[in-house]
N, C-alpha and C positions, 0 to 999 in steps of 0.2 A: 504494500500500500504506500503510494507515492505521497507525502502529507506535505501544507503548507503551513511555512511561518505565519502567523499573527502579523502584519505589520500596519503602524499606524501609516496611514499614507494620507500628507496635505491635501485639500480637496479645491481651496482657492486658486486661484491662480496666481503664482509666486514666481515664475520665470523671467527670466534678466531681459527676452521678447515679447513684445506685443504679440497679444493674439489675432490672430486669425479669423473671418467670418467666413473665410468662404474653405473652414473643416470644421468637422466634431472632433471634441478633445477628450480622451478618459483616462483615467488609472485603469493598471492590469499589471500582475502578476503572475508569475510562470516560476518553475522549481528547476532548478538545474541539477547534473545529475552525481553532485554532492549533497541533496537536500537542500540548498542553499535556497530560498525565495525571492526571487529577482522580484523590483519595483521597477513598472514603467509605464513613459505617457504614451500614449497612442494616438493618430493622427488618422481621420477618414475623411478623404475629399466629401463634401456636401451633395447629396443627392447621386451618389455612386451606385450603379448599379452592376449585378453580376459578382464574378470571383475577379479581383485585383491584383496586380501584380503590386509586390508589400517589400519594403525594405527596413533592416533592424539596424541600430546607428547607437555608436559608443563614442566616447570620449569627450574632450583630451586625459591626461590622464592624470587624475589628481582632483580632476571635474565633476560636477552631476548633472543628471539630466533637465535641469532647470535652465543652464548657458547652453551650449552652440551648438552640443548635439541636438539636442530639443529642437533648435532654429531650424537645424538643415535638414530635420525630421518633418516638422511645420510645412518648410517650402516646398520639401516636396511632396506631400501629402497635397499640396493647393497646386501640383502637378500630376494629379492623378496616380501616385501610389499611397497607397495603406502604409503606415510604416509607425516603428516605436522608435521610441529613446527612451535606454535604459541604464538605470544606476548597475554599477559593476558589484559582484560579493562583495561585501563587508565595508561598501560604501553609500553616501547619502540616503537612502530609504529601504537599498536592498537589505538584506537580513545576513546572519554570518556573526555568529555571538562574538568573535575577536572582531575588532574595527581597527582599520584603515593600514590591512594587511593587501599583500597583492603577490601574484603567483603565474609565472607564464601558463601551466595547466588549466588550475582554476578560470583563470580570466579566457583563454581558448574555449573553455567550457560554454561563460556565460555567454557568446557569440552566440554559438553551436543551441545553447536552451533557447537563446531567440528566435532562433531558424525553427526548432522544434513547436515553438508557439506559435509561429506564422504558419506553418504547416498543417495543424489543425486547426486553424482558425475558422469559420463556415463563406469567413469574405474575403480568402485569400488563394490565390490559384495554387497550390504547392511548387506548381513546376515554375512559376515567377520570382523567385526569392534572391534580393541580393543582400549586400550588406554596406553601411561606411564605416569604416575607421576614422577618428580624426587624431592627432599628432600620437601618444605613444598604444593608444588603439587602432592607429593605422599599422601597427607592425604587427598587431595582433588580430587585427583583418587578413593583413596576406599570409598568416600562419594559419588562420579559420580558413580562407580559402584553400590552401594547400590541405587541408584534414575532412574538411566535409564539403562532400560532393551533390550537395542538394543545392549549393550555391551556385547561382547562376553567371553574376555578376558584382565585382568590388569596387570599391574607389575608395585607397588609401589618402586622406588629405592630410598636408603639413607631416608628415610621419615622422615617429621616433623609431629606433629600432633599440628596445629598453634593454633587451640584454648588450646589445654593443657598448651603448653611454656607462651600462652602470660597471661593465668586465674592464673596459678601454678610457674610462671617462669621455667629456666633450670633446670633440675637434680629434681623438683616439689619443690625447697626452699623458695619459695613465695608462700607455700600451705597454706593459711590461711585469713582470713576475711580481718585481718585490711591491711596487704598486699594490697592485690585486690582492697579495700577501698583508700587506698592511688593512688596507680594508676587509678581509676577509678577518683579520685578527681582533679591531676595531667592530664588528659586528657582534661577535663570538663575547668579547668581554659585554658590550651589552645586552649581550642575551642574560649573561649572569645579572647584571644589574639589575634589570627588566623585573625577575624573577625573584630577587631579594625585595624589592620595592612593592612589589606588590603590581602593577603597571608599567604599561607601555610606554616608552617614553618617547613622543611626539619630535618628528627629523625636523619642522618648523615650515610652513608655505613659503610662499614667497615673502621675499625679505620687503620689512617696511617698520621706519622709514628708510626710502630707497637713499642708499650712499650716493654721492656727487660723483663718484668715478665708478659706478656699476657698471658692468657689462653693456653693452647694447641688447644681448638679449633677455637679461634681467630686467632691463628696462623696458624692454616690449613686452614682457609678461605682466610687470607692477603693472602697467598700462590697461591689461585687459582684469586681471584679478584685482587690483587693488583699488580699482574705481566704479564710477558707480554703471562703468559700461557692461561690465562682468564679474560683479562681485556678488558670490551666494553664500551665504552664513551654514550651508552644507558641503560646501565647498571645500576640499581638503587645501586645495592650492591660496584659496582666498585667505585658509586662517590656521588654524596647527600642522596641515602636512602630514605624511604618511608618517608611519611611524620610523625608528629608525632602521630597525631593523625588518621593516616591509618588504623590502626587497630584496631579501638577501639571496634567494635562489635564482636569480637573475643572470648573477655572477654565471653559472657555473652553466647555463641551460641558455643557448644561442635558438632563436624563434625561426629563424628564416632560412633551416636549413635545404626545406624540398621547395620553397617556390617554383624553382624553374621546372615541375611536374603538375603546376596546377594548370588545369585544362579549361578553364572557364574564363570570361574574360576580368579585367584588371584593368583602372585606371589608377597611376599615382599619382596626384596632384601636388604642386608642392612653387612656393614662390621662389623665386631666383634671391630675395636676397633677405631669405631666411638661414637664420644662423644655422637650420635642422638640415639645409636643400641638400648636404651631404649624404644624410640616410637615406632620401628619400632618390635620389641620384643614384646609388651605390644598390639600392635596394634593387630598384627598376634592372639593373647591370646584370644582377644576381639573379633575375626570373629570366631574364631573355638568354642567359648563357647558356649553351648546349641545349635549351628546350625544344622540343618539336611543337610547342601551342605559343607561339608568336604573332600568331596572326589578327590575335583578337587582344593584345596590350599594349596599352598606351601610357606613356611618360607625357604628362603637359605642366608645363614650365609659366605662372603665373609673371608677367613683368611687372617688376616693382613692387612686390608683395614679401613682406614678412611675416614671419610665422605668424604673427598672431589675428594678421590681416583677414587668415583661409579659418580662425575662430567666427566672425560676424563680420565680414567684409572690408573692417577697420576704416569706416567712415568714406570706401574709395569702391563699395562694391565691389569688392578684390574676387569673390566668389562665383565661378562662373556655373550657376543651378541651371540656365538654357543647358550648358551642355552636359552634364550631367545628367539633367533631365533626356537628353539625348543619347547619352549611352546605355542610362538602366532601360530605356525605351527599346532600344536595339537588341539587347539583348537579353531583355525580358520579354520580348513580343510572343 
């Protein structure tokens, strides 16, 4: 007997976007298959008739479904697909008695339990189903697409590839033994810590107040988290941040090993002058090499967009939903 979490779930509307009149909006949850009770909003064009083609949309990651997954759930739902955005395990609404833990498995999983909701749903065609990633759930899209083959169609936006960042650090300057060595040591003492204390101790969001000589891309994140453009009080990135020791099996468990065997099609979206466009470059490199299923993926290269631009268009419409709208169309038909 498959049982569901209990969870309270908001019912107002609390999202960083305006809504929508031309969808229906609802809470839904689905059980993955840790037990886990996924929380998500659900988007139905207005007066839809028939089985729909439905797509399930995660991130960024550190996010809930209230920011930009939600958005790009919204927009396209008011382009004629069905589709959710949902909280990840043991984040914002979903259920997962530990919080603000994260797991390449687990988190592959809650993809995969979205696909499985869409799939029984009575207003969704089965054989239509894609999915988005947005920044460190776009690596965890082309690792879902590579594992489950009921997907039809991807689009990785802004992507992180979380096992690279956290094994190699940014830009790969932690490429090296004793690096890793130290972090993996630095984990390990706080797991003892963790443990004596009684709790987890919180790695912290984004930094604020933002220092005068932050990074550029520290400062493209303050920008979307720490304002009132994208800031949610559920929000791991807005306000305490994963815990420290959240990601420790990241290290050791690289996500993107079989891309280049997924068979369905693949869009990576990703701006030119995003500090990420490395992953998301490298990634695309890594599906097209040696593969026989070339024909149906696409690397599109956003001008003048940073990362956090392909979060909610960054005031410039950075986000391009026509085409998009035109590839789940394609190849959801």
């Amino acid at each position: 007997m498959i049982a569901k979490e209990e969870l309270k779930l908001t019912q107002e509307w609390d999202k960083t976007f305006e809504k929508s009149e031309k969808v229906d909006h609802s809470k839904v949850t689905f059980v993955n298959r840790y037990g886990i009770t996924l929380a998500a909003d659900m988007y139905v064009p207005k007066n839809a008739e028939g089985k729909l083609p439905a797509i399930a949309v995660c991130g960024p990651f550190g996010a809930v479904k209230e920011q930009c997954s939600g958005l790009y759930a919204q927009t396209m739902a008011e382009r004629g697909f069905l589709t959710i955005a949902f909280d990840p395990s043991f984040t914002g609404e979903s259920g997962g008695n530990v919080r603000y833990m994260a797991s390449p498995d687990i988190n592959t999983e809650d993809f995969m339990a979205a696909v499985d909701f869409l799939s029984l749903n009575d207003r969704v065609d089965p054989e239509r189903i894609g999915i988005i990633g947005i920044c460190g759930w776009g690596g965890m899209a082309l690792n879902t697409a590579a594992l489950d083959t009921r997907i039809k169609a991807t689009v990785a936006s802004t992507m992180y590839d979380m096992t690279r960042v956290r094994a190699k650090g940014y830009f790969d300057a932690e490429d090296n033994e004793e690096a890793r060595y130290q972090k993996r040591a630095a984990m390990c003492a706080q797991r003892l810590e963790d443990l004596k204390n009684g709790e987890y101790k919180l790695g912290g969001g984004v930094v604020d107040p933002l220092p005068e000589d932050a990074p550029y891309f520290v400062k493209d994140y303050y920008d979307y988290y720490k304002t009132d453009r994208g800031y949610h009080a559920r929000s791991l990135n807005s306000n305490g941040g994963w815990n420290v020791i959240g990601c420790e099996s990241f290290m050791n468990q690289p996500i993107l090993k079989y891309t280049n065997e997924i068979r369905s099609a693949v869009m990576v979206m990703h701006g030119d002058k995003a500090h990420s466009f490395y992953f998301g470059k490298d990634a695309y490199a890594d599906m097209i090499k040696d593969s026989k299923y070339t024909d149906n993926k696409e690397f599109l290269a956003i001008e003048g967009a940073s990362h956090t631009d392909l979060y909610d268009g960054g005031n410039k419409n950075a986000i391009p939903f026509e085409k998009l709208a035109d590839f789940f169309n394609e190849y959801l038909r």
